[in-house]
Biotite code that builds the C-alpha atoms (Angstrom):
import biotite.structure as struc

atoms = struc.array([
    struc.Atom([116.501, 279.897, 200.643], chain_id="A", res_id=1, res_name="UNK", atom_name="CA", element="C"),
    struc.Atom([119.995, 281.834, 200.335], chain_id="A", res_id=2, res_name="UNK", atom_name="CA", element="C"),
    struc.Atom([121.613, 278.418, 201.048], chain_id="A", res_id=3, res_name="UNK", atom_name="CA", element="C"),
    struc.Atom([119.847, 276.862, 198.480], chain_id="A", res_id=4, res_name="UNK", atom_name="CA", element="C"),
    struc.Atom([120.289, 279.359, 195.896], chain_id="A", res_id=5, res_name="UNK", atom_name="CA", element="C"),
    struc.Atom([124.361, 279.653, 196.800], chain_id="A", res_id=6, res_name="UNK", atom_name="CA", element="C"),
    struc.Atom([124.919, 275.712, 196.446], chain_id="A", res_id=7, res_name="UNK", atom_name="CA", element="C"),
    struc.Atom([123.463, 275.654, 192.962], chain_id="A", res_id=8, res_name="UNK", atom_name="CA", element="C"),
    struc.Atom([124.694, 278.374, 191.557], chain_id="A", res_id=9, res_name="UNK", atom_name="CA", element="C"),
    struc.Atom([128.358, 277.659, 192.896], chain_id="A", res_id=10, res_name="UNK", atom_name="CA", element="C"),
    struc.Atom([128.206, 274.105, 192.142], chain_id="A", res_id=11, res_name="UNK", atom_name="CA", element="C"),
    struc.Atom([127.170, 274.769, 188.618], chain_id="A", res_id=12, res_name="UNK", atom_name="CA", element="C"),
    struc.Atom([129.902, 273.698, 185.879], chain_id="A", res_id=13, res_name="UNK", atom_name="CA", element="C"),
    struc.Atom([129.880, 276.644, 184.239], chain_id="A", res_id=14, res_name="UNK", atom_name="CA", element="C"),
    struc.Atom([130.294, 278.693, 187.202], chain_id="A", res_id=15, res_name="UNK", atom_name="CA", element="C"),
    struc.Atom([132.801, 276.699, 188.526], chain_id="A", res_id=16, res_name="UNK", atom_name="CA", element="C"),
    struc.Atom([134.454, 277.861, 184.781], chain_id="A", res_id=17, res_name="UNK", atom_name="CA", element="C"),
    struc.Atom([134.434, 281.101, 186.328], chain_id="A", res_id=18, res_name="UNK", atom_name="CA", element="C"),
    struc.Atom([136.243, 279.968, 189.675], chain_id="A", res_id=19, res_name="UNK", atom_name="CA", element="C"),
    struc.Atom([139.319, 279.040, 187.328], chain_id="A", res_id=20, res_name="UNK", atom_name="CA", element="C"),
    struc.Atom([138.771, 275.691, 186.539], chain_id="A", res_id=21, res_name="UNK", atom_name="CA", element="C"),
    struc.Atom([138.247, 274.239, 190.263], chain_id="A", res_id=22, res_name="UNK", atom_name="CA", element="C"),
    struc.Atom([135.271, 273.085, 191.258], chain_id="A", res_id=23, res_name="UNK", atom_name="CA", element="C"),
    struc.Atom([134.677, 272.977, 195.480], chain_id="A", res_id=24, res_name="UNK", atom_name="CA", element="C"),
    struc.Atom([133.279, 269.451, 196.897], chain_id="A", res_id=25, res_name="UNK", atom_name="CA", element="C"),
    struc.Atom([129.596, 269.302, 198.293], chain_id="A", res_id=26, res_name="UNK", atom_name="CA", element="C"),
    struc.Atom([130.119, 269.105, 201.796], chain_id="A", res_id=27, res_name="UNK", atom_name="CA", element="C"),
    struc.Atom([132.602, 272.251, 201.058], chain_id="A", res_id=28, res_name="UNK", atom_name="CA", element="C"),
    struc.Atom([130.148, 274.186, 199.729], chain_id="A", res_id=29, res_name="UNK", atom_name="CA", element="C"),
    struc.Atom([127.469, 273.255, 202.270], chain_id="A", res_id=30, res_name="UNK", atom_name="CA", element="C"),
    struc.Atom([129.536, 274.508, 205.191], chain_id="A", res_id=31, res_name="UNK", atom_name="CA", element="C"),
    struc.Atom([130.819, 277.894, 203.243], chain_id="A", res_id=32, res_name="UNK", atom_name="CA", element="C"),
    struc.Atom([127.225, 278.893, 202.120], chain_id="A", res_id=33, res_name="UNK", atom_name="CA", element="C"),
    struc.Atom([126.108, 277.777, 205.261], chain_id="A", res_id=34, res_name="UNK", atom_name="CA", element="C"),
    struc.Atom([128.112, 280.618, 207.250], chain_id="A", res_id=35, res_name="UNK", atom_name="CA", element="C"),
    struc.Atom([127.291, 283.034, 204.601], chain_id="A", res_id=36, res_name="UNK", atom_name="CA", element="C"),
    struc.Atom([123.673, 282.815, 205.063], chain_id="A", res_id=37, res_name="UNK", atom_name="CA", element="C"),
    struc.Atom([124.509, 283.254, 208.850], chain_id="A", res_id=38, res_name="UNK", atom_name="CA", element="C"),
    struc.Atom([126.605, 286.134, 208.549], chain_id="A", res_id=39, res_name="UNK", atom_name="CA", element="C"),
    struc.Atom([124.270, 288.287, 206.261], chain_id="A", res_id=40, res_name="UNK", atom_name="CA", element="C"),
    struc.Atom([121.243, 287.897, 207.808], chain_id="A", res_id=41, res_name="UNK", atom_name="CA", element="C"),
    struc.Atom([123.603, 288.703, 211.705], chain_id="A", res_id=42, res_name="UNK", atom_name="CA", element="C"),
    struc.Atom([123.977, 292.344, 209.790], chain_id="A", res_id=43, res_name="UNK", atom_name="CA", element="C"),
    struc.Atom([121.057, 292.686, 207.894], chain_id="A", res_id=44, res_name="UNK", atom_name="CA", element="C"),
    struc.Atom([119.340, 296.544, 209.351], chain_id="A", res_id=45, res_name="UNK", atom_name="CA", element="C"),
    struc.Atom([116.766, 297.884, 207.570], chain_id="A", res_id=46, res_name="UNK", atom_name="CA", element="C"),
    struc.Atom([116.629, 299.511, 204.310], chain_id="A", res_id=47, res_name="UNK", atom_name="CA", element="C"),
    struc.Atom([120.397, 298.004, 203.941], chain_id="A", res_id=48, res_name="UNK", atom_name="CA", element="C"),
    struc.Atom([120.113, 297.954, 200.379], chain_id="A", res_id=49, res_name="UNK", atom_name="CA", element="C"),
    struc.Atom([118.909, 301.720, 199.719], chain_id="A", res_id=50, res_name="UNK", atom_name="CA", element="C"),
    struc.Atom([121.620, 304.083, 198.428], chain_id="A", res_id=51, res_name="UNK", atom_name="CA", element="C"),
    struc.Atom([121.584, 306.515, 201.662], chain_id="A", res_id=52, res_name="UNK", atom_name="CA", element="C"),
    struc.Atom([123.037, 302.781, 203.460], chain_id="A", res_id=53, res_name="UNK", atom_name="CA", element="C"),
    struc.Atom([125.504, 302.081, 202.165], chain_id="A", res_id=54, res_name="UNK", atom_name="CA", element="C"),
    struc.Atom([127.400, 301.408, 205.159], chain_id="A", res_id=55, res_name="UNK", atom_name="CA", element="C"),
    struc.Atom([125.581, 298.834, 206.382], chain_id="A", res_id=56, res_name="UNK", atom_name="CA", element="C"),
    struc.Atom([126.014, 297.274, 202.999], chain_id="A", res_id=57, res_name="UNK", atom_name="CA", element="C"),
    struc.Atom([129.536, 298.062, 203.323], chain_id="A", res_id=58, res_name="UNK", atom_name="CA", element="C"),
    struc.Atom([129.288, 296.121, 206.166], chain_id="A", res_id=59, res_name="UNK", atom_name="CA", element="C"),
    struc.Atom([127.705, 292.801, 205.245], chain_id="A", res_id=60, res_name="UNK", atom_name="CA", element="C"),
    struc.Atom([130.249, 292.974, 202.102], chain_id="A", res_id=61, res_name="UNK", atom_name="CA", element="C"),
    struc.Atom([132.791, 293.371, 204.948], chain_id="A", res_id=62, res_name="UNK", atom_name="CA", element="C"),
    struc.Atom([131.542, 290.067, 206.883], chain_id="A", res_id=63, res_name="UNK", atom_name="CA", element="C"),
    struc.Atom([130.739, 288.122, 203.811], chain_id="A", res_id=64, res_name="UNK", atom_name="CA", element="C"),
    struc.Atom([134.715, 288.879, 203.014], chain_id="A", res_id=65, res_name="UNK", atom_name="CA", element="C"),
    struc.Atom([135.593, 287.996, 206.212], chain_id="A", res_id=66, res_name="UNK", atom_name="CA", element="C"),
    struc.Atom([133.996, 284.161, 206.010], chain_id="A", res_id=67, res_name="UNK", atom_name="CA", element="C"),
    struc.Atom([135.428, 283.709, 201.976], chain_id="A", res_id=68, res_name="UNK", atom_name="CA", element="C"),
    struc.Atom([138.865, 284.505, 203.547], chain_id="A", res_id=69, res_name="UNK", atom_name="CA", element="C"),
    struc.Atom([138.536, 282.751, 206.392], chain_id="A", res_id=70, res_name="UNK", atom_name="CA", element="C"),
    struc.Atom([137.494, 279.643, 204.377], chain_id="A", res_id=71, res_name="UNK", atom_name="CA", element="C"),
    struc.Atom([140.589, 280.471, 202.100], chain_id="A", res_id=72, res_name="UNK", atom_name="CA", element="C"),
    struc.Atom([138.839, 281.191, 198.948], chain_id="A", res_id=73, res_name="UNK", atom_name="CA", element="C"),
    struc.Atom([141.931, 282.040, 196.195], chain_id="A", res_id=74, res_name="UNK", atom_name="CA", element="C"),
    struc.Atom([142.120, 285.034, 195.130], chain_id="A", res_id=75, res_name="UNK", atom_name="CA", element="C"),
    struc.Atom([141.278, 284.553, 191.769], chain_id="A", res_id=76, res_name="UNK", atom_name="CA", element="C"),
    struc.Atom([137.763, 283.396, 192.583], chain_id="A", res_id=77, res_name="UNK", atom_name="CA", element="C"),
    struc.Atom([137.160, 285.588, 195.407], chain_id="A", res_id=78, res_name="UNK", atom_name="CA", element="C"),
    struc.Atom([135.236, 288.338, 193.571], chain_id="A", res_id=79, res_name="UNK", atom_name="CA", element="C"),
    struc.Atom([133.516, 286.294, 191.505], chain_id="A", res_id=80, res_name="UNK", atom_name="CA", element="C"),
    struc.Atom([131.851, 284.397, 194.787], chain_id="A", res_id=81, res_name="UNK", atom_name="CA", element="C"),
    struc.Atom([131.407, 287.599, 196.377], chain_id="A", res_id=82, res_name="UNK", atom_name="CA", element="C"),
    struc.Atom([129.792, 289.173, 193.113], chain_id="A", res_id=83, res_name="UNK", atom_name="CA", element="C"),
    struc.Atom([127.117, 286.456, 193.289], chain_id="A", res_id=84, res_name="UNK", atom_name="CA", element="C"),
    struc.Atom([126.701, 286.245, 196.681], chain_id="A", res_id=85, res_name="UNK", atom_name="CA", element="C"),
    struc.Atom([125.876, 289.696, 197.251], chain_id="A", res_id=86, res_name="UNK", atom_name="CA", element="C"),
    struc.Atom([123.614, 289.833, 194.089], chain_id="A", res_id=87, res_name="UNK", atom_name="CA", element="C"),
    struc.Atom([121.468, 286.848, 195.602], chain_id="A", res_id=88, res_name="UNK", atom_name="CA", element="C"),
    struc.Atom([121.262, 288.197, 199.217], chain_id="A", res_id=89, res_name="UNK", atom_name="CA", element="C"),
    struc.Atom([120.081, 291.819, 197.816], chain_id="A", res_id=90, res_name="UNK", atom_name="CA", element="C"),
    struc.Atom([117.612, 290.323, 196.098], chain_id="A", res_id=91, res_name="UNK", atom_name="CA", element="C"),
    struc.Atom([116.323, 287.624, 198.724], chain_id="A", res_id=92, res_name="UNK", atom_name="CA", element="C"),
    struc.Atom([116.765, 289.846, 201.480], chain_id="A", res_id=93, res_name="UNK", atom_name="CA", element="C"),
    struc.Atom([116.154, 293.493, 199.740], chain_id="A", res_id=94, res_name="UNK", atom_name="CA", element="C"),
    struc.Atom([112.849, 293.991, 202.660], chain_id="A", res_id=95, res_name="UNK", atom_name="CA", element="C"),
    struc.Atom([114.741, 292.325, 205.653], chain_id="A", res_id=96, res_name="UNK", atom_name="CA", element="C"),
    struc.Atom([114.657, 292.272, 208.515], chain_id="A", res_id=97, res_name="UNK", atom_name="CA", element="C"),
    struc.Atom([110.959, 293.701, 208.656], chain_id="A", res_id=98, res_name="UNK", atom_name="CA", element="C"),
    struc.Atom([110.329, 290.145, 205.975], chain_id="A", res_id=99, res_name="UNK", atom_name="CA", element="C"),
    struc.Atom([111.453, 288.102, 208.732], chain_id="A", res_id=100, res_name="UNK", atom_name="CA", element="C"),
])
């Protein structure tokens, strides 16, 4: 569902406004978002969104950075991506891992 979610909303011309004008390719994206999803849900512990965790939130921020750089995201558009990214995996994945 992340995956999903990620693609459209970073494919999205207006978003891409917000990555400075550049808009990634498709079969960019696919990989990128593709890893993402894998790397949140490797860190995901429970109640990882509640205020008292905050390091294992730290954490999946940490990992998600990890892949963006990795993938050589510019730094420009790096918060942004991240911004969204975390926004749609706390609320997909707010109850995991006990959802899964």
């Amino acid at each position: 569902m992340l995956l999903c979610v990620c693609v459209e909303i970073l494919s999205l011309p207006i978003i891409n406004m917000g990555l400075g004008g550049e808009a990634y390719d498709m079969p960019f994206l696919y990989d990128l978002v593709r890893e993402i999803v894998q790397v949140v849900k490797r860190n995901l512990k429970v109640d990882w969104t509640k205020p008292h965790r905050q390091n294992i939130r730290a954490g999946v921020v940490a990992a998600v950075k990890m892949v963006l750089r990795r993938n050589k995201i510019k730094t420009e558009q790096f918060d942004f991506i991240l911004n969204r990214i975390m926004k749609q995996a706390e609320a997909l994945y707010e109850d995991s891992p006990m959802a899964a």
